[in-house]
N, C-alpha and C positions, 0 to 999 in steps of 0.2 A: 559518405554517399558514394554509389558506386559509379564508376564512368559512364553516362549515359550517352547512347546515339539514340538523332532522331531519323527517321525515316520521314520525308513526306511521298503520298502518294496522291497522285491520280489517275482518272479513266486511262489516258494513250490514246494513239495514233498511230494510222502506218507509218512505217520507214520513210515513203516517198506519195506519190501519187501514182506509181505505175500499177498498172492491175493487177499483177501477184503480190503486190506489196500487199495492196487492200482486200484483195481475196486472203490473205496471211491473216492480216488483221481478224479480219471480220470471222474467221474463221476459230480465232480462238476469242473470241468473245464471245461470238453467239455457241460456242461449245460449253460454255460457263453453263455447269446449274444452276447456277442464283441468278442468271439471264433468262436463258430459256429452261425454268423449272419442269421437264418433260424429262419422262423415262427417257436413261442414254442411249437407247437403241432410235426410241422415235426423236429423240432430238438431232441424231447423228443421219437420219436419214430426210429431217426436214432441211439439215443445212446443209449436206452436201447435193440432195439431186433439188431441191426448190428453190436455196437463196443462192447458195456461193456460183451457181452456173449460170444466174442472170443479174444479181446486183451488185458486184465488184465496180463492173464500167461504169455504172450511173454512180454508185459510188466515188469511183475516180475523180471523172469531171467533175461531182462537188466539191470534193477538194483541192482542184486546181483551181476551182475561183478563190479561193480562202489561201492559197497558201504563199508564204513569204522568202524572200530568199535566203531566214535565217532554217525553214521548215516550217513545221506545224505551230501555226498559233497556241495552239492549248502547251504543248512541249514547249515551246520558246518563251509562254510567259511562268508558266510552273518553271523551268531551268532558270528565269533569272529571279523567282522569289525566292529558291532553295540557296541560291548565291547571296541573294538580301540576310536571310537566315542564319549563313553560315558567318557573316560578319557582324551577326548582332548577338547571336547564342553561342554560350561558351562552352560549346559542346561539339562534339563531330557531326554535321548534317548530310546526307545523302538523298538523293531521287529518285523516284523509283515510278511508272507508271503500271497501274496492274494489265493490262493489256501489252506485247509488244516492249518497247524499248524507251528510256533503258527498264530493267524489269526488276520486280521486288527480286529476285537472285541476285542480281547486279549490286541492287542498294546496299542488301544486307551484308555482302561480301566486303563490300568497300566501309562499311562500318567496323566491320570484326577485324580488317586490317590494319584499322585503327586503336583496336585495342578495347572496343566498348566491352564494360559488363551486362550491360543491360540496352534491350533497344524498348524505344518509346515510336510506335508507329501512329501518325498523324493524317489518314485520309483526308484528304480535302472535297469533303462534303460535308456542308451545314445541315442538311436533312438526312436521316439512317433511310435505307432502304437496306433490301438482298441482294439487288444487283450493284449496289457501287459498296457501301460501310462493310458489309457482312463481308463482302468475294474479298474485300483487300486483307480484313482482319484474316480471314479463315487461309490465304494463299499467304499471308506473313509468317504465320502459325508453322503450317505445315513447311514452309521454305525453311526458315527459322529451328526447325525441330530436326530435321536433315544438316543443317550447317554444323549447329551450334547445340545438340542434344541437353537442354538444363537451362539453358539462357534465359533468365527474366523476360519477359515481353509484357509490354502494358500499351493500352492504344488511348489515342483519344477521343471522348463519346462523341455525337453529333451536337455541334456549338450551334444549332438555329435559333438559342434563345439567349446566349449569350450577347451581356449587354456590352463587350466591347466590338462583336461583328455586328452587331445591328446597328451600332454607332458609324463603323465604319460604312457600311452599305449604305446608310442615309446620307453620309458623306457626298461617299460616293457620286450619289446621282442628283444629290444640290444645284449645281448647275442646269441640270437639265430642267428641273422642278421650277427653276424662276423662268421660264421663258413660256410663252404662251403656247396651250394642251388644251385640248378638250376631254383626254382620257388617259386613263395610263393603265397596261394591262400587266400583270404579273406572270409569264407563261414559268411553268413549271416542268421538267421533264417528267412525261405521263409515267405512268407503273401500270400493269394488268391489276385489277380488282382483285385478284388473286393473292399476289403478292401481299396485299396489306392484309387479307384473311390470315394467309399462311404465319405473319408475323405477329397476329395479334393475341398476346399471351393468356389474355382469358377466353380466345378462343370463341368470343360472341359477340364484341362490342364493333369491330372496323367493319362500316358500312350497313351494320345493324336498322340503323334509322337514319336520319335526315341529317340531324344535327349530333351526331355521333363526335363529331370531333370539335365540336362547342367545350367550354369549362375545363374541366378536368378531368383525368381517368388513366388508371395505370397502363392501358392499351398504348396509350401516349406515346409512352418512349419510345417506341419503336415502330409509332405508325408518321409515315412518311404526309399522308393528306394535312393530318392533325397539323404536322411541324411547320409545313408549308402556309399552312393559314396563319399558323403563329407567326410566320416573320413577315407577312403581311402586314395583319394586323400593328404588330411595334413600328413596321415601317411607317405605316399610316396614322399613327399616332405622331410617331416623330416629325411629321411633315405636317400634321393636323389637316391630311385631306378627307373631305366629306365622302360618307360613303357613295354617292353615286359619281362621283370621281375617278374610281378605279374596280377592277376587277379581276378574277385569276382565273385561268386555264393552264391547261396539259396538252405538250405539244409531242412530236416523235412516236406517237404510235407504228405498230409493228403485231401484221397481223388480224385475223378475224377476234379476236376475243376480246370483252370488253374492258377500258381502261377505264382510269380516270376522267371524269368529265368538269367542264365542258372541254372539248377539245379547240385549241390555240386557232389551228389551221379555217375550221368553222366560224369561229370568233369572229375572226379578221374579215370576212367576208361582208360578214353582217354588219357589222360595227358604223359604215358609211349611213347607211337604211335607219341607225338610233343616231342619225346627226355628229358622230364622229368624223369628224374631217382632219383635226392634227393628232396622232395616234403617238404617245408613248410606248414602250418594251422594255422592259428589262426581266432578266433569267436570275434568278433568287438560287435555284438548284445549283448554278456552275460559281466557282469562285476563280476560272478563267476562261476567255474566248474561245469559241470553238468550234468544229462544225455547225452544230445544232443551234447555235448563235447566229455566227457569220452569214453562215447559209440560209439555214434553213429559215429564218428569223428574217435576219437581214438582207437577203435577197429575196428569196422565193414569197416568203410571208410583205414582204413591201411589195412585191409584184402584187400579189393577190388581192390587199389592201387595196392599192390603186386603181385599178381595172374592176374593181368593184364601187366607185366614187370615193374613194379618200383622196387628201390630199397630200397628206404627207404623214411619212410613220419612221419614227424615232429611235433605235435603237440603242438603248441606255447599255455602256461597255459592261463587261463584269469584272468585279473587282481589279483583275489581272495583277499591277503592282502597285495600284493607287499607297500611298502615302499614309492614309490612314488604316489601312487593312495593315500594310506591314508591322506598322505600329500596332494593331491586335493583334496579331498572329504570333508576332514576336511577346507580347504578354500572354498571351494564351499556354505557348511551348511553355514559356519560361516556369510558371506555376507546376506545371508538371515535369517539368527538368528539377528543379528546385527541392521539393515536394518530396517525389515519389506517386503522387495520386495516378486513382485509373479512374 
């Protein structure tokens, strides 16, 4: 078997919380075409004279309520799974975030110094999208193809129905599930409508009809709504909570065009008015804390919650380096270190 490295990757963050830092950021994310899938001219001219000269600073201050003095939560718990990883897999690990720092060039450099034949690239996302699974495979590829011209590359698909992370996720948020809820909501990070057209390989079925992503269908694989009902669904089985127990929505829109529905933000308002008063959360999408968490979730969405009559709203952690996620994770890699499989 040849030497394998793994890579794992996630989203990123800025450097810091200073405004160029997150103007940096935000700059080269929302430059990604599997972000903002818009011709590079009109994309290149939505984000430099519309976003980047007004939402860095509010930017900012979100992250300075979230941030630690190790830095960025999402970087600080991804940095210490990759550390978990490297002392359970017997293979070379590196980190890499696709945004910013450290970055897939970084990771892969510090793999091949190691001597790897082969890299095994691991996003950390249980649901495929275009803007997270695709941008990491396709920026590994092309980084990857520049370093190391020949080099094996194999990734790993989207785990949202693998029964060792749904084990771990229910895990997970056990504790929180024995204490007394009137509801528990599932937010999901939204996608444009678009997105899941654009990905859907027969080209008719995403969003076709109602119940489009009930049962089965080869659209599946790569449709994000689909995946996200599915780790619902097994959550809720594993907890055997009844359906008017729980419910999902899509939070973080961006933009006039239509996304995902219901949206999370709307949810929460309402929620008091259908006799919600103790509100559960938790983010299925992130497999570590993050803005879109902390913040927007756990602050802004608990303000809104409240001042609308709730009484209290819960925010269930994500995964981060819970005990039993490493212990999937670490099986998950190992199958495909082992292996060889893509």
């Amino acid at each position: 078997m040849s030497k394998t490295g793994v890579l794992l990757v996630n989203l990123g963050s800025p450097d810091s919380t200073s405004v160029p830092d997150v103007r940096r950021y935000l700059r080269e994310f929302l430059m990604d075409g599997c972000v903002l899938d818009t011709p590079w001219l009109q994309r290149f001219l939505v984000v430099n004279l519309f976003i980047l000269p007004f939402r860095p600073a509010k930017t900012a201050e979100a992250y300075r309520k979230i941030w630690t003095t190790e830095g960025s939560p999402l970087v600080v718990s991804s940095r210490h799974l990759s550390e978990a990883m490297r002392q359970r897999l017997p293979c070379p690990v590196a980190l890499a975030m696709r945004y910013q720092n450290p970055s897939i060039e970084q990771g892969l450099r510090e793999l091949l110094a190691q001597g790897v034949e082969r890299v095994f690239v691991a996003p950390l996302y249980p649901q495929y999208a275009l803007s997270s699974t695709a941008t990491v495979n396709d920026r590994a590829r092309e980084v990857l193809t520049a370093l190391a011209p020949g080099m094996e590359l194999q990734t790993l698909p989207p785990f949202f129905d693998h029964p060792l992370y749904l084990d771990a996720l229910a895990k997970s948020a056990e504790p929180y599930l024995k204490k007394d809820f009137d509801h528990l909501l599932f937010s999901f990070h939204g996608l444009p409508e678009r997105h899941l057209r654009k990905t859907d390989p027969t080209g008719c079925h995403c969003l076709a009809k109602p119940d489009c992503c009930a049962g089965s269908h080869p659209a599946h694989a790569t449709c994000y709504r689909a995946q996200a009902f599915k780790v619902v669904s097994a959550f809720a089985k594993r907890h055997q909570l009844p359906p008017e127990k729980y419910s999902i929505a899509f939070q973080s829109r961006l933009g006039r065009d239509p996304w995902l529905k219901p949206y999370t933000d709307l949810e929460l308002v309402t929620f008091p008015n259908r006799g919600v008063r103790k509100l559960l959360v938790m983010c299925p999408a992130f497999v570590a804390d993050c803005l879109e968490t902390l913040e927007e979730i756990g602050l802004r969405g608990r303000e809104s919650f409240l001042e609308a009559g709730g009484k209290e709203l819960t925010l269930i952690p994500c995964l981060n380096e819970h005990p039993a996620w490493l212990d999937a994770l670490e099986k998950i890699l190992l199958t495909h270190v082992n292996t060889g499989a893509d």
